[in-house]
C-alpha positions, 0 to 999 in steps of 0.5 A: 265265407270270408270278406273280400277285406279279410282275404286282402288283408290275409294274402298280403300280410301272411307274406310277412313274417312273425317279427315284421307282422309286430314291427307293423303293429307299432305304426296303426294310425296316421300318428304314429307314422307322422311321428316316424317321418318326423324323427327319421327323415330329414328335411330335405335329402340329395337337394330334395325335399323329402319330409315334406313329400312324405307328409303328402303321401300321408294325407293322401293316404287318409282318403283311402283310410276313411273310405275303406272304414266306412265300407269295411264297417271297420272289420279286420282293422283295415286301417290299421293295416293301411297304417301299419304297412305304411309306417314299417315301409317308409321305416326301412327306407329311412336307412337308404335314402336312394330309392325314397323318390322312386317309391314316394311316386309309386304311392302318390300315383295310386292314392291319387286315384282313390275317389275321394270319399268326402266328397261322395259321403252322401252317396256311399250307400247308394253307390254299389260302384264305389264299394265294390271297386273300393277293394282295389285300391287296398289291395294294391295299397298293400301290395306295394307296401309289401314289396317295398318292405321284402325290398327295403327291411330285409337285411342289406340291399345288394344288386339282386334286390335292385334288380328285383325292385326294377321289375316290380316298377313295370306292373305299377304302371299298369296297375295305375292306368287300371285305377283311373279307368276305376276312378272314373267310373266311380265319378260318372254314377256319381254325376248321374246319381245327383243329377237325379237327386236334384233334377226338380231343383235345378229345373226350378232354378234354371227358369225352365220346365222340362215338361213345358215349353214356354209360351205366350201364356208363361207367367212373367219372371218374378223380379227377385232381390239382387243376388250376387254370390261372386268372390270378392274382387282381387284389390292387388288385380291388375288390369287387363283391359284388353282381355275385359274388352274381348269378354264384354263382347264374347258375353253380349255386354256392349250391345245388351244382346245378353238379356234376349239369347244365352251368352257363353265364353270359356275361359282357358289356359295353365294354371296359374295365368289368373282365369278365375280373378278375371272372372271375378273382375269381369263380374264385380265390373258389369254386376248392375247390368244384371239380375243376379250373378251366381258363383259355382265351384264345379270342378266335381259334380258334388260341388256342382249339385252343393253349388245349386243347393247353396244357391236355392236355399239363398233364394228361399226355393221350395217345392211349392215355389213354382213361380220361381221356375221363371228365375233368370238367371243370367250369369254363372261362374264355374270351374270344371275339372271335366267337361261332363259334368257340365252337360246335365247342368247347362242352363236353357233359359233364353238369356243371360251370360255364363263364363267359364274358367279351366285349364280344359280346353274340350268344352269348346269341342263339346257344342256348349260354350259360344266362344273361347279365350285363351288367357296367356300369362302377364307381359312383361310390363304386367306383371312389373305393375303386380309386383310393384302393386304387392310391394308399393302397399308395404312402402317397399319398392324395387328397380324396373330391371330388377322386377323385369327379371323377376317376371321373364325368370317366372315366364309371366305367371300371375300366381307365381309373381304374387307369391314372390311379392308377398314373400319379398314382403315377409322376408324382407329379402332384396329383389337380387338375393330373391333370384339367386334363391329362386335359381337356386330352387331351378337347381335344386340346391340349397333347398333345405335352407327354405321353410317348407311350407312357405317356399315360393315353390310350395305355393306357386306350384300347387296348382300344376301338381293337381293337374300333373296328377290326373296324367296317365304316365304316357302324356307325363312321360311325354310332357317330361321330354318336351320340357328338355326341349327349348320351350318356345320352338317344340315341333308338334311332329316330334313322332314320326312313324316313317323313321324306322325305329323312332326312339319313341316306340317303347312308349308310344307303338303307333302314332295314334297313342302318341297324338292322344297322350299330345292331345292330352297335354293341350287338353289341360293347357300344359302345352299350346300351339302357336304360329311358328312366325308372322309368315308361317301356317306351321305351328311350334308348341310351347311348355311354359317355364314353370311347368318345367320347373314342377316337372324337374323339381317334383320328378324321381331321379329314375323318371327324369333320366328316362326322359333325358336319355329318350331326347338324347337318343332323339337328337342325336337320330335327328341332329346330323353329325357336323364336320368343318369340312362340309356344307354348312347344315343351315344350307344342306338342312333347313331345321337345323336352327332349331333343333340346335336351339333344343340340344342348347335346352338340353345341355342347360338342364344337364348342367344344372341336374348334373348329379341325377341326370346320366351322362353318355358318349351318345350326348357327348357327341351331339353336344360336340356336334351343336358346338361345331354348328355355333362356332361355324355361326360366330356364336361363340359363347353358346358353342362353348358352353356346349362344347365346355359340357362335352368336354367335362363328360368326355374328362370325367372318363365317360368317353374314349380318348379319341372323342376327347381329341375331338373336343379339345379340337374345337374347344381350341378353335373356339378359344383362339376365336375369342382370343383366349390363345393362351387356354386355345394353346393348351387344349390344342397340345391336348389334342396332339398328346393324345392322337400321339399316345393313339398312334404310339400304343397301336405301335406297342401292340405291332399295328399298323396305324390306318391312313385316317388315323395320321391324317387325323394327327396332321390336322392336329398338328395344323391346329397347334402350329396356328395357335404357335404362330398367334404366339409367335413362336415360328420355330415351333410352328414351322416344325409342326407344320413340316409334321403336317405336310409330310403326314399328308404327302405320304397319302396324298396319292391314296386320297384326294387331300388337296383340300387338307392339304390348303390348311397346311399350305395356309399356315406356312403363309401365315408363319411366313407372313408374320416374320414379314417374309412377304414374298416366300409367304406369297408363293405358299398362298399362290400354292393353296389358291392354285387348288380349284375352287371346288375342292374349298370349303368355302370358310377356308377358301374366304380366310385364304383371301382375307390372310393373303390380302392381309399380306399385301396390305402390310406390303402396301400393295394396296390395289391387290389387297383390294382384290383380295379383300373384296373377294374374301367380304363377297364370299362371307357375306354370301355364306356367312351374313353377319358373322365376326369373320364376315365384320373382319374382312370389312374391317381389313377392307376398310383399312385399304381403302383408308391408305389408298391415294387414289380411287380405285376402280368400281369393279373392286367394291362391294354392293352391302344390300344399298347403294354403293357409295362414293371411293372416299366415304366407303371405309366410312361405310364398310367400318360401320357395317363391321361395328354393326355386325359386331354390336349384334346381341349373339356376338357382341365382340368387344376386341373387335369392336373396340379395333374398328372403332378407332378405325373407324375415328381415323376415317372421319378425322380425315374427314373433319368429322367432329364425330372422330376424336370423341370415338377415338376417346370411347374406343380407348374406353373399351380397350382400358376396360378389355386389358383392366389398365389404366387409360393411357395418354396415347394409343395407337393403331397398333395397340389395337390390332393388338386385341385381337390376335392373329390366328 
């Protein structure tokens, strides 16, 4: 009867035919395939390092090797086939590196399941589990490498062999979740196997017998030679002093209570954060103030059981050491990969201290540890005093701004900012260039210009990968959209099972199987739940920045889409559709603000993944959506780089025209906002060529164009007469504008355009305006406030007050400018807060006021959340009001705030204030700067009206 191996071996292999059977047979051990990888792969292919990946896959194929070796008493040549399969595979892929990721994750998701067999050598023969399941893993090992050779090495690769190549993907999945159930089985026999083997030595070491309680009449402890087998202290360790204080009293170190009771604390959080130094320090710290302080590795419970032997054969224990059943010990340092494993080991002597440090935070939920402390990344100012440490030993020194952007670029990691110093160190590379290669790295270019092996990312985010490795693909798959996300405001609810075709269902059926592939993320500290505000009960979840950066640079091309395209069908389910022309969302829809906060997430991954991430007229349209939210709240550069993306997606022929309209549309609004009226004229053309060349083809095709279809046109035409009259072309502005109004008058009876119509109305008062044709203008603005209130949206309703008493101030009829502006600021403050239009109609009221003879009536004024002051100090306090809008971090409009600043100069010169000539003198700094001239002798108001176009 055959073995089970040979039957493996006989029903993969005999799927090959003669000749690949020989090409096989030229790849049979580790060496061979290295030598293939090395003169067919590059370093690094489509900005990915690829070489290096492989090699990986060819160490983590040795513990399968060396396992079924052993197992399989060598029969069959089973490594041989392991090796043969292996090297003629990756030799057929080497000819198409399209498919390298896909594959190279496949392999890597099933050896990372294989047990490990050095660390089970000693129990092999013991473990009937081990050799029996060990069969599994090189069938699958063989199955793979067989499909991927009828994939890859048989001829060219056509769309039937794509097609069959997908549907192989779908088993894998499954067969992995498979191998981890296997995996670990195979740990739990092992566990409870060395807990047998060494149940008298650690009941020896532990000062306890099972057997005996103790008593008054138990032997006094022997006092022992100070053991101490801690690592040695981090001399680089900054400290953290706060987290030292919450350990001393966690571990009973300020009241000695840790020599009467056991005292325990666990030290968790992400990789990386510096558990385990603090451990150490802590130790190094407070060493004399106990009898031994003990170090066990503990993340297997092989190493756990090492650990102990280690220790006991230091203490000199033998079996006819039975005094030595009273040894206190009283502090142990561990590292545990899984909470189990710790059960059987806990100590239960009546005193002494026990910290432990994982990336798992279960062990607080299991009843064994007293406390936990979470351990965050370094502030910001502690990790500029590591970075300055590492590089102050090599006389080498850096800017305080520059090590703070190195910091807040690496989310405070202590690993990753050791890993930067030293490399700063051995390179010699500027604190300046280190970012730009850093950012480089995030973009995943320009990656084969590091050396492989001593890149930042190769030693900073090991660590992450390990983790990453023991996720089943759910809670991967899971992590992956959260890190698309903003990662500082993640809802926690992203699944809800009352929405009727969640775009998470595919994945997740119920939302039980969502929570625990969440649960598990939390369990290994990827992810952690803070307070949304000071204020709030509600939590937001986090994904620190650099497991987002693992998560990008190591994932295939295939599973990063699929989590790209899963959040933008999210958002777009959750962000409603936007429309200038309705309520606000930041009224109607309280969570807007941080959904927008996400989608700005989303698009700056799109932008620097852009050749592996799919584009769709699905993300087109909620980045359009995004940006028309922003530019509604003066946040005009985030709205642009939204609506700059949306429109590269819509050019590159993705989208239909008539969403391209759109965004032209509100790319113009936010340029002529900004003051590029040039680039705004050019995208508003865009816009009517288009609805023009829409309405022309329906015409060719002898269909009617629908009445939303010329109304849509109108508004185009609006849009492009507004920016004509900023450029002061009035005669083209004012044809546009009759187009406007006649489009809409032939409907006006079908539908309730008094709204749209006020757009048109507003723009012949403003063209009017412009040529100074006071009166003709005011009766076009008298025309569109004649529309009821309700029938405004109240930002055009606002601008129609602030445009008209912008007239009247230009007439001098000041009391009624007045009127006008105050209603315009009371409209915008109300609606808008600190917004550039809201800075604007201050400015302008400002102004009024300034020219003013006599004090106007208190009825007029304003109330800005103080007390009103007095008529002659209020254009004081209105232009300072406008300039502290305008300074804010979002908006920080120089043109505006130059403007008001010499504004403002003119008050208090009238005023004697010596505060007038010297920001008179900075406000002509700015505006030199702005305009790149020189600075001119004499500037004038006009000259700064000049900066911000009237549109």
């Amino acid at each position: 009867m055959p073995s089970p191996w040979a039957s493996i071996t006989s029903s993969e292999v005999n799927q090959l035919s003669d000749s690949e059977k020989a090409n096989r047979a030229r790849f049979d051990n580790r060496s061979k395939v290295e030598a293939l990888i090395q003169a067919r792969f590059p370093i690094a292919a489509n900005n990915r390092p690829v070489r290096a990946r492989l090699q990986h896959i060819t160490s983590l194929t040795v513990h399968l090797s060396d396992a079924v070796k052993v197992c399989s008493s060598g029969e069959y040549d089973t490594c041989k086939e392991i090796w043969g399969l292996l090297g003629f595979a990756l030799e057929g892929l080497s000819g198409d590196l399209t498919h390298i990721e896909t594959v190279a994750g496949i392999y890597e998701d099933i050896l990372n399941t294989v047990p490990r067999y050095s660390s089970y050598a000693d129990v092999v023969p013991n473990h009937p589990t081990f050799k029996r399941v060990l069969p599994d893993y090189y069938r699958e090992f063989l199955h793979l490498s067989v499909r991927v050779i009828d994939v890859f090495c048989r001829g060219q690769l056509n769309i039937i062999k794509r097609i069959k190549w997908k549907k192989e993907l779908k088993p894998f999945n499954t067969t992995v979740r498979r191998l981890i159930k296997i995996r670990d089985s195979v740990i739990a026999e092992a566990a409870a196997f060395h807990r047998e083997d060494d149940q008298e030595l650690r009941r020896r070491m532990l000062g306890l017998s099972l057997q005996q309680t103790p008593t008054e009449q138990t032997p006094p402890a022997i006092v022992q030679p100070h053991l101490f087998t801690v690592p040695t202290r981090n001399k680089l360790y900054v400290a953290r002093e706060g987290l030292m204080s919450q350990l001393a009293n966690a571990l009973g170190c300020e009241d000695s209570s840790f020599e009467t009771e056991l005292k325990s604390v666990l030290l968790y959080g992400l990789g990386g954060t510096g558990k385990s130094e603090a451990a150490i320090e802590f130790a190094h710290r407070h060493r004399h103030e106990y009898h031994s302080c003990l170090w066990i590795a503990a993340d297997t419970p092989v190493k756990i059981a090492q650990g102990f032997t280690s220790i006991a054969t230091k203490l000199g224990l033998t079996a006819a050491d039975d005094a030595q059943m009273h040894l206190r010990v009283q502090d142990w340092l561990s590292e545990p990969n899984d909470p189990r494993h710790l059960q059987g080991y806990w100590p239960t002597a009546p005193s002494g201290s026990i910290i432990i440090t994982s990336q798992e935070r279960d062990l607080l939920h299991e009843g064994l540890v007293g406390a936990g402390i979470l351990v965050e990344p370094f502030s910001v100012m502690e990790g500029e005093e590591l970075l300055r440490t590492i590089l102050q030993r090599f006389n080498r020194g850096i800017h305080q701004a520059q090590a703070k952007a190195i910091v807040q670029e690496v989310g405070g990691l202590p690993i990753t900012i050791k890993t930067i110093g030293s490399y700063m160190v051995e390179t010699n590379v500027g604190a300046e260039d280190l970012l730009v290669r850093y950012r480089d790295l995030l973009q995943g270019q320009r990656i084969d210009n590091w050396s492989v092996g001593t890149t930042i990312a190769s030693r900073s985010l090991a660590g992450f990968k390990v983790t990453l490795d023991r996720l089943d693909p759910s809670s991967k798959f899971l992590l992956s959209v959260l890190a698309l996300l903003d990662p500082d405001t993640i809802f926690p609810n992203l699944y809800d099972p009352s929405v009727q075709e969640d775009v998470f269902v595919p994945f997740f059926p119920t939302k039980d199987e969502y929570d625990l592939a969440f649960n598990r993320l939390q369990k290994y500290s990827l992810i952690g739940s803070y307070p949304a505000n000071e204020d709030s009960a509600s939590v937001t979840v986090r994904v620190h920045r650099q497991v987002r950066r693992h998560l990008f640079a190591s994932q295939t091309s295939s599973d990063l889409s699929t989590a790209f395209s899963w959040i933008v069908k999210k958002l777009r389910k959750e962000f409603p559709h936007q429309s200038p022309f309705a309520e606000p969302l930041s009224r109607s829809w309280p969570q807007c603000e941080s959904w927008i906060s996400h989608l700005i997430a989303l698009n700056e991954v799109a932008v620097a993944y852009r050749n592996k991430l799919p584009v769709s007229e699905g993300l087109a349209e909620v980045l359009v959506d995004g940006a028309i939210y922003l530019w509604e709240r003066g946040l005009l550069a985030q709205g642009r780089d939204l609506i700059l993306s949306a429109r590269n997606i819509c050019e590159s022929g993705a989208t239909d025209q008539l969403l391209l309209a759109e965004v032209y549309s509100f790319h113009g609004c936010i340029l002529s906002d900004a003051g590029e009226i040039d680039k705004a004229l050019f995208c508003f053309n865009q816009q009517v060529n288009i609805r023009r060349n829409q309405l022309h083809e329906l015409k060719r095709q002898n269909v009617a164009a629908s009445m939303w279809d010329e109304i849509k046109l109108a508004n185009a035409y609006n849009n492009l007469a507004g920016i004509l009259t900023a450029h002061r072309d009035f005669d083209k502005a004012g044809m546009y504008n009759d187009f406007s109004l006649q489009l809409k008058e032939r409907w006006k009876h079908t539908v309730d355009l008094d709204y749209l119509l006020t757009l048109t109305y507003q723009n012949f008062a403003n063209n009017l305006a412009q040529q100074e044709k006071w009166d003709v203008a005011a009766e076009w603005y008298d025309k569109a406030l004649a529309i009821p209130e309700e029938k405004h949206y109240f930002p055009r309703r606002a601008l129609l007050f602030h445009n008209y008493g912008h007239l009247r101030l230009q007439q001098s009829m000041l009391p009624e400018a007045c009127t006008l502006l105050t209603e315009a600021v009371q409209l915008r403050t109300t609606n808008l807060g600190d917004h550039y239009d809201t800075a604007n109609s201050l400015h302008l009221l400002a102004c009024c006021y300034r020219k003013m003879d006599e004090p106007i009536n208190a009825s007029v004024t304003v109330n800005l959340g103080s007390p009103l002051t007095t008529v002659n100090c209020f254009d004081r306090d209105l232009l300072r009001e406008a300039i502290k809008i305008l300074e804010q971090p979002h908006l920080n409009d120089r043109r505006r705030i130059a403007r008001s600043k010499f504004q403002l100069s003119l008050v208090l010169r009238q005023m004697n204030d010596p505060e007038g000539p010297q920001l008179a003198l900075e406000a002509a700094q700015m505006r030199m700067d702005i305009l790149g001239q020189a600075l001119e002798d004499s500037v004038g108001e006009e000259d700064f009206d000049e900066l911000v176009p009237y549109v």
